[in-house]
N, CA and C atoms as a LAMMPS dump frame, in Angstrom:
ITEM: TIMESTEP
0
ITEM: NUMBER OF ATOMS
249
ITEM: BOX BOUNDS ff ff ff
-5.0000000000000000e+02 5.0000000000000000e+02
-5.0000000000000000e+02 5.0000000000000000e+02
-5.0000000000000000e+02 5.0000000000000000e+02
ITEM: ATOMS id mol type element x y z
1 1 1 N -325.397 -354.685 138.692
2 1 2 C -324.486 -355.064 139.743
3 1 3 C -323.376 -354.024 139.824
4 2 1 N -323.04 -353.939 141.008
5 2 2 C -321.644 -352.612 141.079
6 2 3 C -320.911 -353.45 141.303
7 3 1 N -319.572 -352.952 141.785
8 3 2 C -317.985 -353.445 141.426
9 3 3 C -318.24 -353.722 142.995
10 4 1 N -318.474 -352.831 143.615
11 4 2 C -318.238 -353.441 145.561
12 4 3 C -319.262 -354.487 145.769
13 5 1 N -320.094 -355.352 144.914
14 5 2 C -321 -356.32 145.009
15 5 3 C -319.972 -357.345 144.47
16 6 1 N -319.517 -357.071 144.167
17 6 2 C -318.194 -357.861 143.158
18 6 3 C -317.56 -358.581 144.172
19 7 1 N -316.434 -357.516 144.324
20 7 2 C -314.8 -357.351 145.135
21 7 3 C -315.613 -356.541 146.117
22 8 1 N -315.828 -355.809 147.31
23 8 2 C -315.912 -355.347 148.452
24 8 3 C -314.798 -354.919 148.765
25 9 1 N -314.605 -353.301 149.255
26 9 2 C -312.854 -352.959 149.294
27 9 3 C -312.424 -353.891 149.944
28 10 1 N -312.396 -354.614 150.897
29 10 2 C -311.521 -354.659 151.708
30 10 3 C -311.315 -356.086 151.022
31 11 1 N -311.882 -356.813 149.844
32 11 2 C -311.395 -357.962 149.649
33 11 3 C -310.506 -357.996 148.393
34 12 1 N -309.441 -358.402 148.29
35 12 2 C -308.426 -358.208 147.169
36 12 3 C -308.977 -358.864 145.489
37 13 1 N -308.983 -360.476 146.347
38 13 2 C -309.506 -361.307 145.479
39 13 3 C -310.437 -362.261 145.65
40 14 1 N -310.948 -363.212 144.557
41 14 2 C -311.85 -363.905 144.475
42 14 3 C -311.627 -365.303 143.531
43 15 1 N -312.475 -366.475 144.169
44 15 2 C -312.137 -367.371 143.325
45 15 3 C -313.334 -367.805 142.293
46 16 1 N -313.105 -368.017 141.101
47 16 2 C -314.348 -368.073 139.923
48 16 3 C -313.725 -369.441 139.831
49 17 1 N -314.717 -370.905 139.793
50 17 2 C -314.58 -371.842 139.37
51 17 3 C -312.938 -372.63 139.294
52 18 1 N -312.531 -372.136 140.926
53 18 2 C -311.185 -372.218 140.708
54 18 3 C -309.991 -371.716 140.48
55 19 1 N -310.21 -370.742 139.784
56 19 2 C -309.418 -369.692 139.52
57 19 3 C -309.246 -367.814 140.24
58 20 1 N -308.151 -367.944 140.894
59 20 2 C -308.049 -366.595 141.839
60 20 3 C -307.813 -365.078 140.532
61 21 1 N -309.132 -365.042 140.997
62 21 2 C -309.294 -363.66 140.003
63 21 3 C -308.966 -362.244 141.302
64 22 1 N -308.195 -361.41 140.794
65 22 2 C -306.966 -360.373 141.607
66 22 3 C -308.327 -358.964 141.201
67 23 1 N -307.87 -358.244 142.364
68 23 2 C -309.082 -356.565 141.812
69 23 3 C -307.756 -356.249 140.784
70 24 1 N -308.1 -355.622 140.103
71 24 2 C -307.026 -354.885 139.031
72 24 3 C -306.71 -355.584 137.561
73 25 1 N -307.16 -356.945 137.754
74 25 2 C -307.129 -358.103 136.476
75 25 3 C -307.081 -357.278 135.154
76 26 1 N -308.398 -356.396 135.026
77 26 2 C -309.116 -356.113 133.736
78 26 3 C -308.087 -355.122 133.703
79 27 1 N -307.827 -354.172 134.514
80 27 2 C -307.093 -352.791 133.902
81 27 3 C -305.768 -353.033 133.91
82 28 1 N -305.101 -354.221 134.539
83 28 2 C -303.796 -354.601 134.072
84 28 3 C -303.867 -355.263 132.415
85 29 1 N -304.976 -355.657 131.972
86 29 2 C -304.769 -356.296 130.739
87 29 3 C -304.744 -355.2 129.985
88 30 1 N -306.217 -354.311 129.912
89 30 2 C -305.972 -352.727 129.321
90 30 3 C -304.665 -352.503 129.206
91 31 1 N -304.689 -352.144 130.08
92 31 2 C -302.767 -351.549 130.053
93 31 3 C -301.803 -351.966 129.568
94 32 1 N -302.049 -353.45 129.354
95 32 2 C -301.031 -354.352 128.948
96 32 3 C -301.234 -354.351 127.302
97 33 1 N -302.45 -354.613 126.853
98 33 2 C -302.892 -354.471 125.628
99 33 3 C -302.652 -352.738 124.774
100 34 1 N -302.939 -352.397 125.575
101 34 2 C -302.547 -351.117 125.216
102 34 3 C -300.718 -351.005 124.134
103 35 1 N -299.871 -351.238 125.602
104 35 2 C -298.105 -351.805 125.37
105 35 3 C -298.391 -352.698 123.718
106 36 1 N -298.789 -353.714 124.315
107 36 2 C -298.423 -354.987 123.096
108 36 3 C -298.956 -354.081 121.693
109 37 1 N -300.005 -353.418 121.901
110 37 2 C -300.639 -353.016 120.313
111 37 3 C -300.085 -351.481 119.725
112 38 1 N -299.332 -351.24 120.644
113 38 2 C -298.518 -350.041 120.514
114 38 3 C -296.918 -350.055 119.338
115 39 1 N -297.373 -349.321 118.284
116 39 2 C -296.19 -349.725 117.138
117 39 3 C -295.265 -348.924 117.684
118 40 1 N -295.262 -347.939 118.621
119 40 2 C -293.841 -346.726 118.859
120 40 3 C -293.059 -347.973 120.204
121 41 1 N -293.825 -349.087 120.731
122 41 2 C -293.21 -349.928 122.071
123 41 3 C -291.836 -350.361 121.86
124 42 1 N -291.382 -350.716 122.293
125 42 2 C -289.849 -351.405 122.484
126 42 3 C -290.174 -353.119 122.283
127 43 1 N -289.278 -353.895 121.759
128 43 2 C -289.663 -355.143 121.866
129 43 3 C -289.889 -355.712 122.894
130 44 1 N -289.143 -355.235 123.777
131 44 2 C -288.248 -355.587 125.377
132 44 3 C -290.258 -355.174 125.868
133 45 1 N -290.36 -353.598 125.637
134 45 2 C -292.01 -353.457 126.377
135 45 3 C -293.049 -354.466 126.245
136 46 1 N -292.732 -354.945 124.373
137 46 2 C -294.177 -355.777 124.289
138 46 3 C -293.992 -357.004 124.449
139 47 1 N -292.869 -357.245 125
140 47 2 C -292.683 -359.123 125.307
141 47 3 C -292.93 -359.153 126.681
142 48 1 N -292.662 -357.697 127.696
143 48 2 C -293.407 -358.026 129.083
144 48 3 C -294.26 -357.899 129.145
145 49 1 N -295.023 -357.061 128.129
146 49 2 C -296.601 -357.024 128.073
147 49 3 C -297.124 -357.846 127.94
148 50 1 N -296.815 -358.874 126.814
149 50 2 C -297.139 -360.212 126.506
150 50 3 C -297.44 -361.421 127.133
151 51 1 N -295.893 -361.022 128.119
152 51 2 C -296.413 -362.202 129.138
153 51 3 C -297.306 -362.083 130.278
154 52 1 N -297.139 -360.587 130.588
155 52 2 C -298.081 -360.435 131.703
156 52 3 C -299.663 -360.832 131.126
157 53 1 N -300.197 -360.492 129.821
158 53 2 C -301.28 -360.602 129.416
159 53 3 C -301.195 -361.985 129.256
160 54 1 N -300.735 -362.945 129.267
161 54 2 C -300.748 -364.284 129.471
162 54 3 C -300.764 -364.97 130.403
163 55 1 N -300.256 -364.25 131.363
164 55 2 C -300.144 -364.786 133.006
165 55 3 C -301.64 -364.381 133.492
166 56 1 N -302.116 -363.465 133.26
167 56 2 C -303.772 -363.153 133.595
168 56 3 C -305.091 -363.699 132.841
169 57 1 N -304.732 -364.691 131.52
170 57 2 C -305.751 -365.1 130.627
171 57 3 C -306.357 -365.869 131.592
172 58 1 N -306.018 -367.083 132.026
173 58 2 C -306.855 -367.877 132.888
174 58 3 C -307.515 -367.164 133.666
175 59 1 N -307.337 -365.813 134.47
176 59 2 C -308.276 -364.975 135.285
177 59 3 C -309.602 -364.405 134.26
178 60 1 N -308.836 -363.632 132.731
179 60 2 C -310.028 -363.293 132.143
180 60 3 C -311.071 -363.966 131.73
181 61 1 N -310.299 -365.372 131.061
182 61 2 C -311.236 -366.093 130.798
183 61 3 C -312.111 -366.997 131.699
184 62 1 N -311.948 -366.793 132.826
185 62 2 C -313.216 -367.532 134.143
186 62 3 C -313.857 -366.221 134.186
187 63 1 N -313.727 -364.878 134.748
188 63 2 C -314.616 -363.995 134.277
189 63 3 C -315.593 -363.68 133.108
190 64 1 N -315.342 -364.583 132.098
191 64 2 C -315.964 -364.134 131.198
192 64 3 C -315.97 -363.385 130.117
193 65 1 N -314.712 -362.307 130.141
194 65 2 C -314.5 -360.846 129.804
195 65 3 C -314.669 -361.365 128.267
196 66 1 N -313.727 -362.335 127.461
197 66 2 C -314.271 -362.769 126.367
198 66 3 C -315.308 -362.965 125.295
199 67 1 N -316.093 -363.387 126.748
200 67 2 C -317.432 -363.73 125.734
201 67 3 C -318.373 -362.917 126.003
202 68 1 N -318.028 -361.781 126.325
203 68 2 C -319.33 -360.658 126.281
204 68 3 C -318.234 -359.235 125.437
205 69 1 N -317.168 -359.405 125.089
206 69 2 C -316.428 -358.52 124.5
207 69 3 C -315.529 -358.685 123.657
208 70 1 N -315.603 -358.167 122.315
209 70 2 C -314.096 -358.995 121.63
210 70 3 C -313.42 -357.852 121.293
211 71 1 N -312.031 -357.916 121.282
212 71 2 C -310.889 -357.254 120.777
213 71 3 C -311.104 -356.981 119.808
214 72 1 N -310.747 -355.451 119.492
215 72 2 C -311.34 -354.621 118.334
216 72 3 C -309.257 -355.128 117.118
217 73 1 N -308.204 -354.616 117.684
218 73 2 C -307.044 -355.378 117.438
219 73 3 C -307.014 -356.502 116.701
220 74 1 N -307.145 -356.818 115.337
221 74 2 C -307.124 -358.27 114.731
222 74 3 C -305.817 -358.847 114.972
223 75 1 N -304.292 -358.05 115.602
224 75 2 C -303.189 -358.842 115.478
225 75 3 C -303.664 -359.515 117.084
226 76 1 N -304.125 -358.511 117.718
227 76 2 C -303.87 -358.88 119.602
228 76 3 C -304.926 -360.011 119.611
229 77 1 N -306.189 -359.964 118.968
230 77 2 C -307.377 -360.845 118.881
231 77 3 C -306.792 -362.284 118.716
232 78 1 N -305.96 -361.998 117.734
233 78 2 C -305.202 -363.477 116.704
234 78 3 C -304.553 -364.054 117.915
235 79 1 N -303.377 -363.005 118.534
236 79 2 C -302.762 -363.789 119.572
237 79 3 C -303.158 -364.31 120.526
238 80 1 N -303.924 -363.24 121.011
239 80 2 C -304.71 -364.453 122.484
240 80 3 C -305.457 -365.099 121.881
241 81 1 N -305.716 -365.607 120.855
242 81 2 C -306.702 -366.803 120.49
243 81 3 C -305.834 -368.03 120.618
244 82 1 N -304.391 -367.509 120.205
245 82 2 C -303.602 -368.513 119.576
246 82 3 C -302.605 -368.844 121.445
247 83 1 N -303.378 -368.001 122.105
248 83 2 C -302.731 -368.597 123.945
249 83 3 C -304.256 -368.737 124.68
């Protein structure tokens, strides 16, 4: 399956079982995960990282992204287990 079988440019988002999954979901978490697991970050960086990666779990987890991939990170693994 490709990504425009997915999302189609011109469509932003999509709903999975309820839940409005956004194009950009996965690489905002990357990015975000990236921040949070970063020891040189600012606290101030990894507490917005934090929440943003919390504000998007309900999107990852109706995708699936979880259960076909696990966090290599045992602290970041621990936390989103524990949200």
């Amino acid at each position: 399956m490709r990504a425009e079988q997915i999302l189609p440019d011109h469509v932003d988002k999509i709903d999975v079982n309820g839940t409005t999954v956004r194009k950009g979901t996965v690489a905002a978490f990357l990015a975000n995960a990236r921040i949070w697991t970063d020891e040189g970050a600012s606290e101030d960086a990894r507490a917005h990282a934090g929440a943003d990666i919390v504000e998007g779990l309900p999107a990852l987890r109706a995708i699936g992204l979880f259960d076909v991939l696990e966090i290599r990170d045992v602290s970041l693994r621990n936390w989103l287990d524990a949200h």
